[in-house]
N, C-alpha and C positions, 0 to 999 in steps of 0.2 A: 504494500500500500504506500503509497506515494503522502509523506509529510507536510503537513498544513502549516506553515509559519505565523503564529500570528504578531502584530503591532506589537511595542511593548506598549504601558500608558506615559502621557506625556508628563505627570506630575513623579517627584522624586518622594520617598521616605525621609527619616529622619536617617545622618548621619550615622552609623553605630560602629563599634570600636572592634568589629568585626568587616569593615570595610577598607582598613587598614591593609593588612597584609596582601597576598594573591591568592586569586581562585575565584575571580568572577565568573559568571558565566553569562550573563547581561549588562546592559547598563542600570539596571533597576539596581536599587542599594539591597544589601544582605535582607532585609526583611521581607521585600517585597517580590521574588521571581517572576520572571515573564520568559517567553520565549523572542527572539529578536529574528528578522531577513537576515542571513548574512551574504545572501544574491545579488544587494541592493548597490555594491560598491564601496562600504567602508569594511577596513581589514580590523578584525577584534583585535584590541591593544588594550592593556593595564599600563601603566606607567607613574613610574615616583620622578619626581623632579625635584632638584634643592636648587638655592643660592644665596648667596651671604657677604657682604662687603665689609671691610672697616671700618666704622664709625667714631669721628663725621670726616676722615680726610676721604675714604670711598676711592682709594684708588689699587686697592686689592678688592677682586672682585672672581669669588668662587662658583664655579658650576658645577651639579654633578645630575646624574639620570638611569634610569635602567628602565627599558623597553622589555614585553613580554608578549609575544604573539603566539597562543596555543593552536591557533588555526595554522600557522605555519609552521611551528617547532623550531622557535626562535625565538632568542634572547638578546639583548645587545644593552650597552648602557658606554658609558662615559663619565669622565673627573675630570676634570684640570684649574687651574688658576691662572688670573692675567695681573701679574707685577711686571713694576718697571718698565712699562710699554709691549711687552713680549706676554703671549697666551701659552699655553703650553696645556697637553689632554691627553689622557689614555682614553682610548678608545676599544672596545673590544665585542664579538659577537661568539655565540656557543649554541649548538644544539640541544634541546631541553632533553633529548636523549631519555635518561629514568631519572634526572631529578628534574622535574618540569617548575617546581616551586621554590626551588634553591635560588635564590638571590645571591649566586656567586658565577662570575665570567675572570677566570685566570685569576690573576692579582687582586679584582674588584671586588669587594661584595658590599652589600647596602641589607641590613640587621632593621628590621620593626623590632625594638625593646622591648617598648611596651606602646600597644597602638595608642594614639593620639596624645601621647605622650614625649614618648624618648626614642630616634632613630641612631642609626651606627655609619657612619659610611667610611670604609677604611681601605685603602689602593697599596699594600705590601710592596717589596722593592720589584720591581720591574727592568727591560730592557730602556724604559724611558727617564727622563732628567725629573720624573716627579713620583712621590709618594705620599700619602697622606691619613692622617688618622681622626675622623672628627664627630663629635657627638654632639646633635641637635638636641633639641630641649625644649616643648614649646611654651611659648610665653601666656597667648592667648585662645580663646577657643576656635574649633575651626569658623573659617568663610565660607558659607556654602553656597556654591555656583549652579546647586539645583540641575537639570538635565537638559541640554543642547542638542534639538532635535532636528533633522532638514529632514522633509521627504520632497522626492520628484515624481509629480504623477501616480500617487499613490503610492508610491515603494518607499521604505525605509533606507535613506542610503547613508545616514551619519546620526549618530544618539549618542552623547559622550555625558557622564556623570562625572563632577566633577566637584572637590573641597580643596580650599587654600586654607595652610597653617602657622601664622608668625611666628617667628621664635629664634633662639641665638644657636650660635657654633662656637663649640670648645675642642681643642686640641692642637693638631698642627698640622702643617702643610710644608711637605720639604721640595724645593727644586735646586738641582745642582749641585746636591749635597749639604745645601743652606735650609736651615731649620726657621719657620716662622711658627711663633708659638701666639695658640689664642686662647689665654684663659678665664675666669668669669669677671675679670676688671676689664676685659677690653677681648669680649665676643663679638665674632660676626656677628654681623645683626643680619635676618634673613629672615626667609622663606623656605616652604614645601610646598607639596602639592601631587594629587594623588587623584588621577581620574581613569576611568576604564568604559568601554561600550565600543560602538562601529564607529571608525574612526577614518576619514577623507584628510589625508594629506597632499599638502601643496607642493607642488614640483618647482625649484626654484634653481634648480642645477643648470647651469646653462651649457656643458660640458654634455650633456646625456639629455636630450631633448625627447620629448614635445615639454614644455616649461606650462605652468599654466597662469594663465592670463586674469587677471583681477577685475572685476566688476569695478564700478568706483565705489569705493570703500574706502573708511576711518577707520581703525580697531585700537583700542586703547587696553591695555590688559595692567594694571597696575595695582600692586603691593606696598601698603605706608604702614609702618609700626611705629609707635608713640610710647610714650613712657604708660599710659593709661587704657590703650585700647589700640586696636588694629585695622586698618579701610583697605579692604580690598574692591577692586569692581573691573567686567568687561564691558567693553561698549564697541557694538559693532553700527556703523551709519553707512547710509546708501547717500546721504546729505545733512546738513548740518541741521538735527534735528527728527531726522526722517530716519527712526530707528532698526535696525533688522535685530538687536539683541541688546538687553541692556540687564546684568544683572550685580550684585552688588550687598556688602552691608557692614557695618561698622561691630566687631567684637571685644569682648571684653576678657578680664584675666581668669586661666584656668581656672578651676571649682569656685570663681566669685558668685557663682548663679546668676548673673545681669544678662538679662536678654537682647540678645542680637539687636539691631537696628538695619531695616531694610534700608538701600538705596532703590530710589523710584526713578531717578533723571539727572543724567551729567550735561551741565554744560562746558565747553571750555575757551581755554585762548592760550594757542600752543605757541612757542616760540622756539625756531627750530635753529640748528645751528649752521655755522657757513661750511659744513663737509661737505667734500668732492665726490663722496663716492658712495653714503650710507644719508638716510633718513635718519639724523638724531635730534634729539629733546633740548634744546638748552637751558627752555624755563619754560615760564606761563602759571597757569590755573587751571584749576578744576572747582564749580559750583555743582556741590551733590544736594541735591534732595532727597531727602527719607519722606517713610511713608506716613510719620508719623507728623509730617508738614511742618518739619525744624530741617534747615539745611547748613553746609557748611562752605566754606572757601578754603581748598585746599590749595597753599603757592607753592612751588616746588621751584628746583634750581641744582640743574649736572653737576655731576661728581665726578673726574674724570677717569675713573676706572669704564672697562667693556668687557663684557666677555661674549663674544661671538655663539651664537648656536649653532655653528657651522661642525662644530667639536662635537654636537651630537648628532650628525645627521640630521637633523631641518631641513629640510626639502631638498636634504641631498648631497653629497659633497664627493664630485670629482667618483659618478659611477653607482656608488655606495648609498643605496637609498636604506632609512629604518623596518626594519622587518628582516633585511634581505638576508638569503641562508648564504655564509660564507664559509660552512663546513664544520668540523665539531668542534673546532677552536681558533679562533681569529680575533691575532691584536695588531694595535697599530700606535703609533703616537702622532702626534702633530706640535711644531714650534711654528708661530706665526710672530715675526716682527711687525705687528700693527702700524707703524709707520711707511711700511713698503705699499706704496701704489699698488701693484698689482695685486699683491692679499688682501689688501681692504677692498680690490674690487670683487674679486672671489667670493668672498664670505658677504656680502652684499649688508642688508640691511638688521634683518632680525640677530639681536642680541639682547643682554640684559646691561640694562643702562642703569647705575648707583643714581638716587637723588635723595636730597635735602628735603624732606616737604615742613609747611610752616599752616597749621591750624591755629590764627588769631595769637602768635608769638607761642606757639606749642612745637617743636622743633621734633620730627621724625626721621627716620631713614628705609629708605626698601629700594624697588627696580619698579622701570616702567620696558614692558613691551609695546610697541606700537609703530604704525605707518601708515600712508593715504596712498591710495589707488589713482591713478589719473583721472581727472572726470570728474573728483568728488570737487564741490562747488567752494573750497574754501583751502589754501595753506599749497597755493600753487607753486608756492618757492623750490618745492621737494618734489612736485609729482614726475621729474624726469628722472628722480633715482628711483632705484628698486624701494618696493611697498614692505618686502620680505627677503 
């Protein structure tokens, strides 16, 4: 008998500390099962993602990630740091073979503690100039990004769940033999983030074509931690105003019991920088609205650290798309001198930019993703570099 796929529903569950780890098997969160198309064109993905700067000079600036595709029998992830002008990353893929939920590729591995709590992420000595040891810690509860749904003509072809978690990094980060030590007087201050479902990535490889082509689009995806609470929000426009996703909400400190705060609507006023080769942030504003019709002004102002996503595969790098089987064990590393022309045109735009944000003299730190499509009706300065 021939399998009936059905929709999943478009509203999410609550967050549970059983959504942490791996082993989804929908975008639906642990409580709720459904069955999902996976015909529709997005490839099942789980994925952890970190990042963490120094605060407030923000010019180390740490990535790290692990990709899990059980439709494929594939695992990949990535670490590096960008000091001193120069990025540097382990990069590595593995066949889930008989351990499909082992959170370790070679050197790499990324440890849940304890869920929404305490993560491990540790890269052992390698053939590369970096290794590292660092243990997250979260500050505030999660952000819930609730369920990201496209259909086309009735099919399900992208559903991604998705929670952001603030919080610091302790331990160390070595390249070159040089030890950088971060301990709880002077943590990364950072991010996570943990989403899973059918997942449509963007090809931005321009080395391995067809590339694909951007609607006009804004997307703003930003992360601000404060001494007293945490703003996260994405914001996707077709035009300044004219929403295709917006979702968002201000948290507070683990076990304080203070209830989330939704955002309902960002306005802004970007101020972008004079680079040659990437779409970056230099300042501006964000006006958030909450739902409970108190809003805030959040100003923000580059940090000048980057760490390029090009280090984990983001649409692509020279071949090497996310998912892809490279055999039972494949590592790689990458040194990029940020300064060379040519590698900043390469690794194009999407990276994780350090900023300053300032609520009414409240002084934060996190990263902004983000860039505008050609077309979109506002911040024409940028639309001839890559969006991504």
């Amino acid at each position: 008998m021939e399998a009936r796929l059905m929709f999943p529903a478009k509203e999410a569950g609550p967050i549970l500390d059983a959504d942490d780890p791996l082993g989804h098997q929908t975008a639906q969160r642990a409580a709720r099962p459904a069955f999902a198309d996976v015909e529709g064109g997005g490839i099942f993905t789980e994925r952890f993602w970190y990042m963490g700067t120094n605060a407030p000079a923000g010019d180390i600036v740490f990535g790290a990630g692990l990709g899990y595709y059980p439709n494929r029998g594939v695992m990949d992830g990535y670490a590096g740091v960008t000091i001193e002008g120069v990025q540097y990353a382990f990069r590595g893929s593995r066949r889930l073979g008989a351990a499909p939920f082992e959170t370790r590729i070679g050197p790499m591995t990324i440890d849940v503690v304890r869920s929404m709590r305490w993560h491990r992420i540790e890269l052992a000595a390698n053939d590369s100039a970096l290794a590292m040891h660092l243990e997250y810690t979260a500050a505030f509860e999660p952000n819930d990004e609730g369920l990201d749904t496209l259909e086309k003509e009735g099919r399900l072809v992208s559903q991604v769940s998705r929670f952001v978690q603030m919080g610091h990094f302790t331990g160390w980060i070595e390249v070159n033999g040089r030890r950088h030590e971060f301990g709880s007087g002077n943590p990364l201050w950072g991010a996570r983030d943990r989403s899973w479902g059918l997942r449509l990535e963007s090809r931005t490889d321009e080395s391995h074509p067809p590339v694909t082509r951007f609607r006009p689009l804004l997307f703003m995806w930003a992360c601000a931690q404060f001494e007293q609470s945490a703003i996260h929000f994405f914001l996707k426009e077709s035009a300044p105003g004219v929403v295709r996703f917006v979702v968002g909400d201000e948290t507070f400190a683990v076990g304080s019991g203070t209830a989330s705060r939704k955002v309902s609507r960002v306005e802004h006023d970007i101020e972008w920088s004079a680079d040659p080769y990437s779409q970056f942030i230099a300042g501006g504003r964000f006006v958030l609205h909450f739902e409970d019709g108190t809003q805030k002004t959040m100003r923000m102002r580059a940090l000048p650290g980057k760490f390029f996503l090009k280090a984990g595969l983001y649409g692509g790098y020279r071949g090497w798309f996310q998912g892809d089987d490279k055999g039972p064990l494949h590592m790689s590393q990458v040194r990029w001198d940020l300064a060379d022309p040519e590698t900043r045109r390469e690794l194009r735009t999407l990276a994780e930019q350090p900023m300053e944000f300032d609520v009414d003299g409240r002084l934060g730190f996190g990263t902004i993703q983000g860039g505008v499509a050609a077309g979109y009706s506002k911040y024409h300065e940028v639309q001839h570099l890559p969006v991504m």
